[in-house]
Structures are given as C-alpha cells and as structure tokens.
N, C-alpha and C positions, 0 to 999 in steps of 0.2 A: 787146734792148730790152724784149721785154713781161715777160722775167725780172726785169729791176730794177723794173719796172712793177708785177710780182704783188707782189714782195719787200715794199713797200713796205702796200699792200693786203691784203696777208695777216694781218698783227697788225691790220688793222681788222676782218677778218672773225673775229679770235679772239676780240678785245674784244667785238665785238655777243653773242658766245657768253655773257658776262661777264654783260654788262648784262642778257641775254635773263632770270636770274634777279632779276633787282630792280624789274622792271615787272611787272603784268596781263598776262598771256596776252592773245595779240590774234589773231583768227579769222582765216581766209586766206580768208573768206568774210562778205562782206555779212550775210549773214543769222545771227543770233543762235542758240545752243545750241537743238536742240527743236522750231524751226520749219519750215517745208518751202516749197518754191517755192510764189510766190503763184499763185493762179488767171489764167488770161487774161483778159486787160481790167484788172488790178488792179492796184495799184502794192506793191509792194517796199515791206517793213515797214523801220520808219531801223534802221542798225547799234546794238547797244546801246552807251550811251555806252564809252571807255575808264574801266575801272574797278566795272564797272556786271556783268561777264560772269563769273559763279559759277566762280571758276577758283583758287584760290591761287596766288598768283606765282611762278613757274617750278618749275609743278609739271606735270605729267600727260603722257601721249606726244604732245601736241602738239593740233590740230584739221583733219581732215581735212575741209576743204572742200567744200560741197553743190554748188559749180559747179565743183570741181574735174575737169581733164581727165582725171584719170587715176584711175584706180580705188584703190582701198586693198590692202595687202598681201592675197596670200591667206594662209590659213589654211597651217602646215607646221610637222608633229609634228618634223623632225628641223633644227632652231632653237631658238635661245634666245628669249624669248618675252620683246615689248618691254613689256608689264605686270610684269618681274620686274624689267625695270632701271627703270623708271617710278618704282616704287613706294617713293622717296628724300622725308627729310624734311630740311628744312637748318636751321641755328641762324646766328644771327648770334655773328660773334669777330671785333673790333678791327675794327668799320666794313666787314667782308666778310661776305658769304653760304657758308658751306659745305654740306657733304650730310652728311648722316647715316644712313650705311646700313644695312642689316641684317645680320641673321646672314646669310643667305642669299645677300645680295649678295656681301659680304665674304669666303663661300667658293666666287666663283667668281674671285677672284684669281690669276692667273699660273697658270689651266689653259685649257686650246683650249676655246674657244667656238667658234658659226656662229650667226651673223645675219644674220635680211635685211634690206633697208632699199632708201632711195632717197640715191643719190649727190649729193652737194654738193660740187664742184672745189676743190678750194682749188690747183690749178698749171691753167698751159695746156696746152691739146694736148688730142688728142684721149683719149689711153691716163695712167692715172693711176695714184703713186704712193701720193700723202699724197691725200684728201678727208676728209668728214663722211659717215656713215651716218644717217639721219633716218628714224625711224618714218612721217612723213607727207612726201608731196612738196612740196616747194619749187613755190609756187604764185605768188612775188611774189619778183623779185629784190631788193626791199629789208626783207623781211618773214623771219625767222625760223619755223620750223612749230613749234616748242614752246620748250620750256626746255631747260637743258642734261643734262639727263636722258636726255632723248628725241633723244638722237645719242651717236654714237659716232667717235673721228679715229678714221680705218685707215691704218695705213702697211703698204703690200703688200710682198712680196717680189722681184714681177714688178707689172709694168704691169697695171692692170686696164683694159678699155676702156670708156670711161664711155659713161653707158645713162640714157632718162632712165625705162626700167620698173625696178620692182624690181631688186638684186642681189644674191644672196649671198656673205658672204667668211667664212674659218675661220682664225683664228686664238689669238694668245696673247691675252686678256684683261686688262687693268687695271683694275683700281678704284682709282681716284684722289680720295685723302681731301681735298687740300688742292694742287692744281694752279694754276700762276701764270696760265692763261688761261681758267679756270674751268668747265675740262672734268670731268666725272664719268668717263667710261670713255675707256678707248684699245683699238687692238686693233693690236701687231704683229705684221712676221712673216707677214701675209695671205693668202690664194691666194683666188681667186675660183673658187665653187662652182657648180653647177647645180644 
C-alpha cells in the first residue's frame, strides 16, 4: 500500500526539483539574508517579500536557516566540497532551464566522489536505497533548501539508514547535462561513509 502510495508521490517530489529552478530561492527561515534574531521584547522583522531576497533563481547551496534545529555541515577536507557543485550557471533552451557547468565540474564525471549532506527519503522505511543529498536540512516538509544544484539523487548499493544529522556516501558521480527531472548531479553505486 504505501509502495503504490510513494510511486505515485515520488514524480511530485521530482518535479518540485524541476520547478525549484524557475522561482526565487525562498529562505527555510522568517528572517531575511544578513539579519539576526531580534532582541527581546521586539518583534520579528516581516520576511522579505518573494522575489525581493538577493538570490538568482535556483542558484546557490540553498539557505541554511537561523532557527534552524540543526546545525550546518561541519567542515571535512576528505569531501567534495558543496561550493564546487554550487557553483552552476543555467541558460534557458525551448522553454527549459538547464546548467551549464564548468570545466571543473565536468571533470568530475563518472569518477568516485564523497559527499556529505543531509538526507531527503524519496522510499519508506526506515533504511534507504534511492533519496536526495541536500547541502542544507530539510527544515519544512513542503519547502525545498535550494535549487537543484544544491542536492544530489544517491542510489546506494546497500540500504543506508536514514539519519536526520549529516551523512556521508562515496560513490560514482554524474553530471547531468540535460535530465528529464531536472536534476544536476546523481551519485551511484553508494556506500555510506563515516
């Protein structure tokens, strides 16, 4: 039951990937780029309008949240480092947004990477095959954390157990020039690292 249930949800949650480049970046936090919790007694400055937030449209590793619960990645030299997959420009062709990568992106095609990130389900259960890797957490289940830059699908080898801290996984890399659900990278083949 909940299988034919995901099936179904699943190409919604790929499409949102889609769209996530054709709007405004949208913060996983009330408070606007730059500012900082208000004082006590004070009220809470209004969100800046949609459209209003210094961001190109499905561009950057996403916006890690000022009331977010969870902390941000740490720091770790033996990773690919999410400002190198980030760092994508896209062109519009025939009513679509694609990316347009670098040299440097483009030579890490079809070699083992290691990334860390925070997990996004895309099955049930506890232990997981196929999800998303996302530079920032997942702070709003109807909310996207960036653009499609700033994630990565992993299809694992073995079940990974899903975690809502950081996780690392190592595997084959894709760059994906022109993908039908408008993902930028893939990663198969996975194994999850410490």
């Amino acid at each position: 039951m909940y299988q034919a249930q995901f099936t179904v949800f699943k190409p919604l949650v790929l499409g949102l990937l889609l769209a996530s480049g054709c709007v405004q970046a949208q913060l996983s936090s009330p408070l606007p780029p730059g500012s900082s919790k208000p004082a006590a007694g004070k009220a809470a400055p209004a969100p800046a309008p949609l459209g209003t937030i210094d961001l190109p449209a499905g561009q950057g590793a996403g916006v890690h949240g000022a009331n977010s619960p969870f902390a941000p990645l740490s720091p770790r030299n033996d990773v690919l480092a999410w400002s190198t997959l980030t760092d994508v420009k896209t062109k519009n062709e025939k009513n679509r947004i694609l990316p347009v990568f670098t040299a440097g992106q483009l030579a890490l095609n079809d070699k083992t990477q290691r990334i860390q990130g925070f997990m996004m389900p895309l099955e049930p259960g506890e232990r997981q095959r196929h999800f998303l890797l996302s530079s920032v957490p997942l702070t709003c289940s109807f909310c996207l954390p960036g653009g499609p830059e700033s994630m990565v699908e992993v299809r694992t080898k073995t079940p990974v157990k899903y975690s809502m801290e950081p996780v690392v996984v190592e595997g084959r890399l894709q760059v994906l020039s022109d993908d039908p659900h408008g993902l930028y990278y893939r990663i198969n083949d996975a194994v999850a690292v410490k």
